[in-house]
C-alpha positions in Angstrom: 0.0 0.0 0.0 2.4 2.2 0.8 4.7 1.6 -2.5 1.3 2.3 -4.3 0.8 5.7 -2.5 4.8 6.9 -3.4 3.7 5.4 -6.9 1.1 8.7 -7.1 2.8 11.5 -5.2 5.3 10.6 -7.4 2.7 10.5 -10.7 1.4 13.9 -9.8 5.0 15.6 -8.8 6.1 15.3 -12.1 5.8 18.3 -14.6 3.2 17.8 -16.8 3.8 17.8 -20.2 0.1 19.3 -21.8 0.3 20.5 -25.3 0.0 23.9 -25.8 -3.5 25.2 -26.4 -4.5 25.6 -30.3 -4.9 28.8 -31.5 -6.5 29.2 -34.6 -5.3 31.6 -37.0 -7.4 34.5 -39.0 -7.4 33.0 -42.6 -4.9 34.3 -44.5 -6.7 36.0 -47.5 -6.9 34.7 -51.1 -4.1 34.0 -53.2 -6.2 35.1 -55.9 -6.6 38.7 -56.9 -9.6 40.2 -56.3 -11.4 42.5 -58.9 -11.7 45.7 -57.9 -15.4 47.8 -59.2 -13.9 50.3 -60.8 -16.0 53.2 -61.4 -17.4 53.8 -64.4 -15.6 56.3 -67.0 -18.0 58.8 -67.4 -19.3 60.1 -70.3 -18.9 62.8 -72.4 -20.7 66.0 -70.8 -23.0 67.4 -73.4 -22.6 71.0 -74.6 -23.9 73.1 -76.9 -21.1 72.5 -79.0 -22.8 69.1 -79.6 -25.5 71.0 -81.1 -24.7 73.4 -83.9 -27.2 75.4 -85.8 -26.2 78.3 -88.0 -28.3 81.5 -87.5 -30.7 81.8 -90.4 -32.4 85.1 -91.8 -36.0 85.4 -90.4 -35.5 82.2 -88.2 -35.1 81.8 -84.2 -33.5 79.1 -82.9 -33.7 77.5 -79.6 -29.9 78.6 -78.9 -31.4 82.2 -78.8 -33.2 81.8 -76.2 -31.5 81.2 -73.2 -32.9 77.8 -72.1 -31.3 75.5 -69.7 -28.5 73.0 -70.6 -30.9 69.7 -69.9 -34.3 71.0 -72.0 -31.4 72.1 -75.3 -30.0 68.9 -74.4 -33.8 67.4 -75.2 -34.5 69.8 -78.2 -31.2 68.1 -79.8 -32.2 64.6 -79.3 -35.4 65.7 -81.2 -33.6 67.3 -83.8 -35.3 70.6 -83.2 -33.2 73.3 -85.0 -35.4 76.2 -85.3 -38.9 77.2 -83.6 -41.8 77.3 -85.5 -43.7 80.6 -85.6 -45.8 80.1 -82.9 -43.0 79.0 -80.8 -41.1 82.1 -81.6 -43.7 84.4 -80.6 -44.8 82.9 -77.9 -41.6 81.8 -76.0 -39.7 85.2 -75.6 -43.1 85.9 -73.9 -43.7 83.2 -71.4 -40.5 82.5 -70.4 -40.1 85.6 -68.8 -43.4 84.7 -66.8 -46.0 86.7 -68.6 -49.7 85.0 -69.2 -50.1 84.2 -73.1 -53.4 83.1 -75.2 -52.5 82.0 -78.7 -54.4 81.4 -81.5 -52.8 78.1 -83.1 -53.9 75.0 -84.7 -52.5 71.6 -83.4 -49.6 70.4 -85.6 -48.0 74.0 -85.1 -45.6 73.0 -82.1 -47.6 74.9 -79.7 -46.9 72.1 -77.1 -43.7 72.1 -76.9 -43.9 76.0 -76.2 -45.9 75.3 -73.2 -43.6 72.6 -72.0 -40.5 74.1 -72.5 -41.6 77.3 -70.1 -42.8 74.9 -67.2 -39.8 73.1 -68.2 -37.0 76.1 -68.0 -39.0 77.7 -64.7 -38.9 74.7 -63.1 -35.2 74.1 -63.1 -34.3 77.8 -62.6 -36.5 77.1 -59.1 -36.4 74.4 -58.0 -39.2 72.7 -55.6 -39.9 69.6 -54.2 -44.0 69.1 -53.6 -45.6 66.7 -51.6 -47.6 63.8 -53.7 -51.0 64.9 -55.6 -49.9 68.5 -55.5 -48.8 69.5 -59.1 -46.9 72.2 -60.0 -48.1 72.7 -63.4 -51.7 71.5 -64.6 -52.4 71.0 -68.3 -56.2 70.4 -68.7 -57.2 69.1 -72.4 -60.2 67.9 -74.0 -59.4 64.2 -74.7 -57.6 61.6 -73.9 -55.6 61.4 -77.1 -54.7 65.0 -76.3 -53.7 64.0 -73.0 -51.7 61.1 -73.9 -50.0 62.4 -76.6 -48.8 65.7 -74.3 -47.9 63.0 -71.8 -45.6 61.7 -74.4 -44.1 65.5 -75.1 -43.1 66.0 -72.1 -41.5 63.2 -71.4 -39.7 63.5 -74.3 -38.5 67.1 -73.5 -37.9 66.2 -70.1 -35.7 63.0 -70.5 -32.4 64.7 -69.0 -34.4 66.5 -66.1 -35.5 64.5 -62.9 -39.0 66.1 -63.4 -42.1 64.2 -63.3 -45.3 63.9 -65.0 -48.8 62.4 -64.3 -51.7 61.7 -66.8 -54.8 61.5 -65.7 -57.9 60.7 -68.1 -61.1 58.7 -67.9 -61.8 55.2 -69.4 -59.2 53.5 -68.3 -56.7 53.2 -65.5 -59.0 54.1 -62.4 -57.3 52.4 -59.4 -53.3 53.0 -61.4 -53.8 56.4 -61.6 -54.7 57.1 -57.7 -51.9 54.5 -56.9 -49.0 57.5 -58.6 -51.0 59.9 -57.1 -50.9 58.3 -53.6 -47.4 57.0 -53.9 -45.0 59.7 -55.9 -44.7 63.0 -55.9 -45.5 64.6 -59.3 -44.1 68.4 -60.7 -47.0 68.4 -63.6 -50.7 66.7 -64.3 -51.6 66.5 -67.2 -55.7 65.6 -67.3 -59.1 65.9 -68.6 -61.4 67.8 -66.3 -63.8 65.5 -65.3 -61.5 62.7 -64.0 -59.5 65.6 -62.7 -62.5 66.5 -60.9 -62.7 63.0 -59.5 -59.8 62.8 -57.7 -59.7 66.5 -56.5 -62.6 65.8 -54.8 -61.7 62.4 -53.0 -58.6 64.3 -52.0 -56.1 62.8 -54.2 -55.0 66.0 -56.2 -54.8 69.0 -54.4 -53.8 72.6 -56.9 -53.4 75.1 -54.5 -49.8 74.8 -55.1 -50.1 75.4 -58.9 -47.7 77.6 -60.0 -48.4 77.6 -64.2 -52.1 76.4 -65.8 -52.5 75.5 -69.3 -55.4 75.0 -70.9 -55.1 74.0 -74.5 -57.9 73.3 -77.1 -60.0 75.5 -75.3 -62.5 76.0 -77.8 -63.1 72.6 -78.0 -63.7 72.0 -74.3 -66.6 74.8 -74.8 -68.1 73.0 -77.6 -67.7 70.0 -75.4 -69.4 71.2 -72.4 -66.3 71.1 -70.2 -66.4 74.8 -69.3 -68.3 74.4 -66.1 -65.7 71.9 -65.0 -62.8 73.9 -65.5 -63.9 76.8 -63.4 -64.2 74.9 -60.8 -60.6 73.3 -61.5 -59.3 76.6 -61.7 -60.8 78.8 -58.9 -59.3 76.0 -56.8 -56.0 77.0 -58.0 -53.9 80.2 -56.9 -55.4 83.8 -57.8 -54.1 84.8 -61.5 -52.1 86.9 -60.0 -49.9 84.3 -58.4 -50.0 82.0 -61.2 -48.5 81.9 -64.9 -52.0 80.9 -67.6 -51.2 80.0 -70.9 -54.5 79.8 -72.7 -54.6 78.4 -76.6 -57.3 77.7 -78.5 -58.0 76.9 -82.6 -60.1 79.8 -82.9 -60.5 82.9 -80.7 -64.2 83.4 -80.6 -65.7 86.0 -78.5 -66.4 83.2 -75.7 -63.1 82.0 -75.8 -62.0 85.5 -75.4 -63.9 85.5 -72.7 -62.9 83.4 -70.9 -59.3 84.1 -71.6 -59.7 87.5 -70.3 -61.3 85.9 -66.7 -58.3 83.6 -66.2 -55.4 85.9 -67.3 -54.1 88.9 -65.9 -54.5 92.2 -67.7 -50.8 92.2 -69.3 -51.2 89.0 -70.7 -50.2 88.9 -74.4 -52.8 87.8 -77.4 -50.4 85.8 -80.4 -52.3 84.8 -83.5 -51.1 82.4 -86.3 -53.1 82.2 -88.8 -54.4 79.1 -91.0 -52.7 79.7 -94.1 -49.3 79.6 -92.2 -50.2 76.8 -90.3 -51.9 74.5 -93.4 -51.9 76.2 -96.7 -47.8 76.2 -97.2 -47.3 72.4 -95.8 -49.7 70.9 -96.8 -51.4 70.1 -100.6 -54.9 69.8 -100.6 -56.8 68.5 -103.3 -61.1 68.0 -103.5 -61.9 65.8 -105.7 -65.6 66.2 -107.1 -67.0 62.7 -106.7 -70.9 60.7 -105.8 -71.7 59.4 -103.3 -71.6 55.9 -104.7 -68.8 56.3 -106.0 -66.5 57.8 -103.4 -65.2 54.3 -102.1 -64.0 53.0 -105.5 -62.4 56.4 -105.8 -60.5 55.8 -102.2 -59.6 52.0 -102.8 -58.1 52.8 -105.8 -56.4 55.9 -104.2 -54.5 53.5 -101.7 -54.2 50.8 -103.7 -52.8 52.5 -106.9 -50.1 54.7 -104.5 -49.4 51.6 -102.3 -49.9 54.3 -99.2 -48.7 52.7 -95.8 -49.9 54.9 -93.2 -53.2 56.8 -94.4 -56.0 58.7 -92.4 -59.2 58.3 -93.4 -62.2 61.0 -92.0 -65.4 60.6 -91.9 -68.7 62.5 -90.1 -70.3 59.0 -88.2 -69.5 56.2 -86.7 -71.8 54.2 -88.6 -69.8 55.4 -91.6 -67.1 54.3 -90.1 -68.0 50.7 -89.1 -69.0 50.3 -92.7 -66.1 51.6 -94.7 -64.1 49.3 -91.8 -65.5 45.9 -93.6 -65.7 47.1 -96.8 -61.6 47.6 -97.1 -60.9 44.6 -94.8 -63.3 42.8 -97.6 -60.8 44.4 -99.9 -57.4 43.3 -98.0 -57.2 46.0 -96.7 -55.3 46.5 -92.8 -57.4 48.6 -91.5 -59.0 50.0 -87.6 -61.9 52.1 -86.6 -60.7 55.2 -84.3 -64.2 56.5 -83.0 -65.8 57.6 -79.8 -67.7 54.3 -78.9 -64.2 52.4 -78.9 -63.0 51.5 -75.6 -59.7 53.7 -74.6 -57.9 50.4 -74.1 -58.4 49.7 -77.3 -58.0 53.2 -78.4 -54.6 52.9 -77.7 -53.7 49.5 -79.0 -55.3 50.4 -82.5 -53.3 54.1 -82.6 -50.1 51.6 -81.5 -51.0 49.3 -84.5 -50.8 51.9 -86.5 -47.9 53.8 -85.6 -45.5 50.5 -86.1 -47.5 49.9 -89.4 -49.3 46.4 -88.3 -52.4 49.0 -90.1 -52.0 50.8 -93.0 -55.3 52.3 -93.3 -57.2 54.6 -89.8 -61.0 55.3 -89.8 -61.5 58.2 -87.8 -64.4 60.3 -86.9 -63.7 64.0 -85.1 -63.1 62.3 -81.5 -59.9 61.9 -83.0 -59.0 65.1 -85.3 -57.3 66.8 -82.2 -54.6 65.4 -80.1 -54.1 61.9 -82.5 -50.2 62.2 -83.2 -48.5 59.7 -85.4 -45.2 60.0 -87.4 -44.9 60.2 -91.3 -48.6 60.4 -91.8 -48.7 60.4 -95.8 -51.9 61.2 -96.7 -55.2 62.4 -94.4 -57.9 61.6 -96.8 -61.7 63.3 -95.9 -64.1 60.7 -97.1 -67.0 63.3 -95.7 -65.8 67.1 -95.7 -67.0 67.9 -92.1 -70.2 70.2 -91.5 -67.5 73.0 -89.2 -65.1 74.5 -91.1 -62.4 74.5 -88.2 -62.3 70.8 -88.2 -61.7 70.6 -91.5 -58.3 72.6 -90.7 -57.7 69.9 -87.6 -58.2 67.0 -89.4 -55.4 67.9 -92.0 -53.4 69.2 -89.4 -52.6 65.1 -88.9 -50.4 65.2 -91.8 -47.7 67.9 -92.2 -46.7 68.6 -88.5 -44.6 71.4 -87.8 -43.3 72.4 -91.1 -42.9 69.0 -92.5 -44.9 68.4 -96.0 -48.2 66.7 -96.2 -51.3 65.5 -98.8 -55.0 66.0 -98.0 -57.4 64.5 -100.5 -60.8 65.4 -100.0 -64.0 64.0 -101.7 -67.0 65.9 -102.2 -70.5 64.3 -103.4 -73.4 65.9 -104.1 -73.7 66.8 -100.5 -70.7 68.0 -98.9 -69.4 70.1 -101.9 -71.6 73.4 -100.4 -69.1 72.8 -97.8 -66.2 73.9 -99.8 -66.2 78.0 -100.0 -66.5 77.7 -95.8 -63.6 76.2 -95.9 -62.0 77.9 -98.5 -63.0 81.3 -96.4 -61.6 79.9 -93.2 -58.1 79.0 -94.5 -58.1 82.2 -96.8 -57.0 80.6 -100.2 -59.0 78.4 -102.8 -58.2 74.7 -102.8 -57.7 72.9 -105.8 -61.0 71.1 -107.2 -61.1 68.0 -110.0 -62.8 65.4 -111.0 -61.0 61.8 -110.3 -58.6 60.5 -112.9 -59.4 57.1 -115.1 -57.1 55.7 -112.6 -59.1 56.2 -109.6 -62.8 55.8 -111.4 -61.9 52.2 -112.9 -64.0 49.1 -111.6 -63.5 47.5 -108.7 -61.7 44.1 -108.3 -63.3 41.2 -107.1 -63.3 41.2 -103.5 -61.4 38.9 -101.7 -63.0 38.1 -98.7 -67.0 37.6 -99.1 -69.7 38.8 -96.4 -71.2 36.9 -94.6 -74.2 38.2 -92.9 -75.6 36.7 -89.4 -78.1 34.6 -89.8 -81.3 36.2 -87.6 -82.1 34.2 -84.8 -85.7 32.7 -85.4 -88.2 34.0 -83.3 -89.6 31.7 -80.4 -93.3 31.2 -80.9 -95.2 31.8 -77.9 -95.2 28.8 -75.3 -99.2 27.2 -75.5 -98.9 24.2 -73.2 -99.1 23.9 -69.5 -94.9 24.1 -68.0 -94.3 20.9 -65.8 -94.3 21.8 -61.9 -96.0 25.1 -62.2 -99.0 25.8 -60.5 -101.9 25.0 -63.4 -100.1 21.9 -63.5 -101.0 21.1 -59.7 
């Protein structure tokens, strides 16, 4: 016993001998090099060096007017050299502020005078508004109108961090309130009553409005809008504290009117007048036709130019339905533009024929104003319209801003006591004729046939007794 208890003094008197405690190491980093995000090179900073345009005699260019770098930047990308003559009047007036109502048809760049001076004011001040609460408001007729000033600004605005909001009826309820409620917006672009709408459910809120535009003004009056858009605009700040840019197709003494009530006193009145705007762009021709035989005279119009993007007018939507099946009977790619067309469809058929899936639009009036579509060849007036004005709006389609343009126009037996009204209105006679041999030959065999439905037979009146009713019992 006692060997065994030396045995473990002597065990635990010895030194012992633990290995050293591991300590792990950090890792040592990758052998590999690591890529490094460089930052991107940046680009070249644009200039108006990047954007020359010689001075020309009894022209104004954009350079000459002092606009900021990111709107010239826009104008460039556009390949906007010079203004047109109602944007040369009316910008060395609005940019400095003042209130402007201006006599111009659509077609005549008057929309990009109004956006480029909420444009410029904006970025010379700055502002930051809370969401529904506009700095501009642009109220038009129509949805077309609305869309395609949507698309204008957007386009002018590309190298700005502004923002814009449409806002139109038919279509889009519950999006439109969601970019109301969840971005702040610098400019609403609308039609009154779904403008109306929203203001009252809280959504849009003008007091804040700083510049109002109200374009096609003559049309909202023969439209009934007026009523709405006082009540749009008495919400907004006192004239006095707000920039109004009023323009309208024709200044009658109720447009006047009312353009007197909104502007201040110093506001400035421009006038372009319908020759300048149509006669010296566009060529017009009436041809004197019948009534039966103005859709052979048409067919063989498109068919013997091989036009690819025509517009084609007519007074009714009945009209228009027809002359629809008749050319799609013919082969032809063709839509029906027309107020009892639903606005999603609207769009998709002015979409179709913009990228040329449809060579051939049937439009009544709804369309005439606001309906912009690149290299529109031809607007042809199947009906010469019963108002004069419209007949200047309709050819206003073709021939935008300076470019050149065809209007062929058919009058029957009708319609041709239509022509010195319009001849008065645009102040020069148009050229009259009666259709070539080309355009009266036959028509071709069609090459789809119609098929009318079949009525549904009527159900003769039930004589029997009907099992579990009550005579039955």
């Amino acid at each position: 016993m006692k060997q065994f208890f030396l045995f473990l003094k002597a065990l635990f008197s010895k030194k012992s001998h633990t290995q050293p405690p591991i300590v792990i190491s950090p890792p040592l980093p990758e052998t590999k090099t690591q890529k490094k995000t460089l930052p991107k090179p940046r680009g070249k900073i644009w200039s108006l060096h990047d954007f020359p345009v010689e001075p020309r005699e009894g022209e104004t260019r954009f350079h000459d007017l002092d606009l900021p770098l990111t709107v010239m930047h826009a104008i460039a990308d556009l390949k906007f050299n010079y203004c047109t003559p109602i944007q040369a009047k009316l910008l060395s007036h609005t940019l400095k502020g003042k209130d402007a109502t201006a006599k111009a048809q659509t077609g005549t760049g008057k929309s990009a005078s109004f956006i480029i001076t909420i444009l410029t004011a904006f970025i010379k001040k700055p502002f930051k508004n809370r969401n529904g609460t506009p700095r501009a408001l642009i109220l038009a007729p129509t949805r077309e109108l609305v869309h395609q000033i949507e698309k204008d600004f957007k386009d002018l605005a590309k190298h700005t961090n502004l923002k814009i909001i449409a806002i139109f009826g038919g279509t889009g309820y519950n999006q439109q309130q969601i970019m109301l409620k969840e971005r702040p917006v610098d400019v609403i672009v609308a039609t009154p009553g779904r403008f109306i709408d929203f203001m009252g459910k809280g959504l849009i809120n003008p007091s804040k409005v700083e510049i109002v535009v109200l374009d096609e003004a003559d049309r909202m009056l023969d439209m009934g809008f007026i009523p709405d858009v006082r009540r749009i605009i008495l919400k907004t700040p006192h004239k006095n504290k707000r920039q109004t840019l009023f323009f309208s197709a024709t200044l009658t003494p109720e447009v006047l009117s009312l353009a007197q009530t909104w502007s201040t006193q110093d506001a400035v009145q421009i006038e372009i007048e319908h020759d300048q705007a149509a006669a010296d762009s566009i060529q017009q021709i009436i041809y004197i036709s019948a009534e039966k035989d103005k859709f052979k005279h048409v067919y063989n119009l498109i068919n013997n130019e091989q036009l690819k993007r025509v517009l084609l007018f007519v007074n009714r939507k009945d009209t228009a339905r027809t002359l629809s099946e008749k050319f799609e009977r013919y082969g032809q790619k063709c839509s029906v533009l027309s107020g009892d067309i639903a606005q999603d469809k609207r769009f998709k058929v002015l979409e179709d024929f913009k990228n040329g899936r449809i060579n051939l639009l049937i439009a009544t009036d709804v369309a005439a104003r606001g309906l912009h579509v690149e290299d529109i060849s031809h607007v042809i007036n199947y009906d010469l319209p019963y108002e004069p004005e419209h007949y200047i709006h309709r050819i206003g389609r073709t021939g935008r801003a300076g470019a050149k343009g065809i209007s062929i126009s058919f009058a029957d037996e009708t319609s041709s006591f239509f022509i010195p009204k319009i001849e008065e209105v645009l102040g020069n006679k148009i050229q009259c004729e009666y259709p070539s041999e080309d355009l009266d030959k036959p028509l071709p065999e069609p090459k789809k046939k119609y098929y009318s439905k079949p009525r549904a037979k009527k159900r003769e009146p039930f004589k029997g007794k009907r099992k579990g009713s009550i005579r039955s019992l």
